[in-house]
N, C-alpha and C positions, 0 to 999 in steps of 0.2 A: 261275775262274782256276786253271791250274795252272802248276807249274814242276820244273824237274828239276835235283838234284843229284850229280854222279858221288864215288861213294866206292870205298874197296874194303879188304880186310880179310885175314888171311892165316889159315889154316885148314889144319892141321899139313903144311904147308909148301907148301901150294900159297895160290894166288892168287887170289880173287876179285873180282872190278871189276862192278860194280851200279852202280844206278840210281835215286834215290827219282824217284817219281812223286807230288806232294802235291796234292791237291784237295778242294773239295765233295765231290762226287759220290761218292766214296769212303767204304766205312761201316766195312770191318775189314782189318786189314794184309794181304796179299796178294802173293805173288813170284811170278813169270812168268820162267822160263826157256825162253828162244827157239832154234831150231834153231841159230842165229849162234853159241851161248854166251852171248849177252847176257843180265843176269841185270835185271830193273826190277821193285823194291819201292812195290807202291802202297800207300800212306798217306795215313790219313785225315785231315782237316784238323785233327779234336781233337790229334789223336796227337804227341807227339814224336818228330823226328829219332833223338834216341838211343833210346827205345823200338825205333823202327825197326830202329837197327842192331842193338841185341840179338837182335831176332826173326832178320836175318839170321843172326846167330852160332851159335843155336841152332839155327836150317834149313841148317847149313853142308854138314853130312856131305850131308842129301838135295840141296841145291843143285848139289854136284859130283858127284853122282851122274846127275843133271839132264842136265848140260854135257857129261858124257862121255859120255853115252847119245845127247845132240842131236847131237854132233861126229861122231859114228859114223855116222851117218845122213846127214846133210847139211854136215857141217865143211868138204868140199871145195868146195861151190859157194856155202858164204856165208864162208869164210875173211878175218880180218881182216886185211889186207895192203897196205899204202902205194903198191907195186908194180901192184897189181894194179886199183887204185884211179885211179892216172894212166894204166894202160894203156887203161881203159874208158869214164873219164869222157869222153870224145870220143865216142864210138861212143854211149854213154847219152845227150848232148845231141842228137846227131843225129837218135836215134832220138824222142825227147821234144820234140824241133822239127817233126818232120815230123806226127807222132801229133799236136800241138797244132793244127797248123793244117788237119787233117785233120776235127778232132772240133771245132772252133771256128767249122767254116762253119754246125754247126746252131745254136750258142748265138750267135757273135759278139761274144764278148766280148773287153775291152781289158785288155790286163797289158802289165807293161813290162819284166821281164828274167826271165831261166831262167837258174837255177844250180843247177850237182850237185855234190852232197857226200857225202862219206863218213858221214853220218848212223850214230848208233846203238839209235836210238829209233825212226824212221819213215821211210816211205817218201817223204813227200810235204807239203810243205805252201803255204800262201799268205798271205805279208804283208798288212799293211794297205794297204800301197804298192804293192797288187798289184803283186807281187814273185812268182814261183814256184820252188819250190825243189824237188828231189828229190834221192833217196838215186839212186848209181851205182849200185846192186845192181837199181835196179828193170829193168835188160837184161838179168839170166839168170832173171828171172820168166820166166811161160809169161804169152803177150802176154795173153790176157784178165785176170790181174792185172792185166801194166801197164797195160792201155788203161783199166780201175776208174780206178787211181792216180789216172792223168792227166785223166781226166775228172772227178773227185772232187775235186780242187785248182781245176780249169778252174771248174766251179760255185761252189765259195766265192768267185770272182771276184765274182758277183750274191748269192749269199745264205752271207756270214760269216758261217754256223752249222749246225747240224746238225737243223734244225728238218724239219715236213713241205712244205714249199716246196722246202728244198734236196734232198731224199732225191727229190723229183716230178722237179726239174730231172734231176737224176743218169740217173733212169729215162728218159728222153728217149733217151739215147742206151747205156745199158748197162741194157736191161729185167730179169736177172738178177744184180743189184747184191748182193741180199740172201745170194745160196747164194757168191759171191766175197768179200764181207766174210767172213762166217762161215768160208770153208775158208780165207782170208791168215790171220785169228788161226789158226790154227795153227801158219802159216809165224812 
């Protein structure tokens, strides 16, 4: 079980807005800054919150150094922007309504609503209510991203986890799964 909570801290006079990530699986504190800017602190389950934020405070200088270096590179096509957000989310369901039932003639499987959001963690995910959700950003992805995403959500329909059933289903329809995860953590 994980959960995420949003904090943020000021760092001679700039801003930071992070992210804990807390789980099992998790063995030693660890921050991920994302081309976004997005900063997500994973922590381990022993660990405390406030340990947490220390570690950020101390990783402050390198973190905005991070951000500024990611912004430079990629700030304009992952820009955090309310505007930008309602102009696309139409265009993003379209594109994620047509892709579903594109890639669902080979699985067949039943979900019951698609919703895009401005997410700051993830691309994609799927309720227990098969529910499917995704992040608007996943339209200025290069489509073999998106068509992962969506196929990756689409399968947690049948197998809620990440086990070797679901990774088989996956490969059904996207045989290069493994070199697509690998280069999105990047993104």
């Amino acid at each position: 079980m994980a959960y995420f909570m949003e904090k943020q801290i000021i760092h001679k006079g700039e801003k930071i807005d992070f992210c804990f990530k807390k789980r099992k699986g998790t063995k030693n504190l660890r921050i991920a800054v994302y081309r976004s800017g997005e900063v997500v602190v994973s922590v381990p389950w022993w660990a405390s919150l406030k340990r947490a934020e220390n570690f950020v405070v101390e990783k402050a200088d390198w973190i905005l150094g991070k951000i500024k270096k990611r912004k430079g590179k990629a700030g304009l096509l992952f820009k955090r922007d309310r505007q930008e957000y309602l102009r696309l989310k139409k265009s993003a369901f379209e594109f994620i309504e047509e892709s579903l039932e594109k890639y669902n003639k080979i699985y067949n499987l039943e979900y019951k609503r698609i919703s895009i959001r401005d997410q700051r963690t993830r691309w994609g995910s799927c309720s227990s209510k098969k529910n499917l959700n995704f992040n608007y950003k996943i339209i200025l992805l290069p489509k073999r991203y998106a068509d992962y995403i969506i196929v990756h959500e689409l399968c947690h329909l049948q197998e809620f986890n990440h086990s070797r059933d679901f990774w088989s289903l996956v490969s059904v329809a996207i045989p290069e799964y493994k070199k697509i995860v690998k280069e999105l953590r990047e993104i």
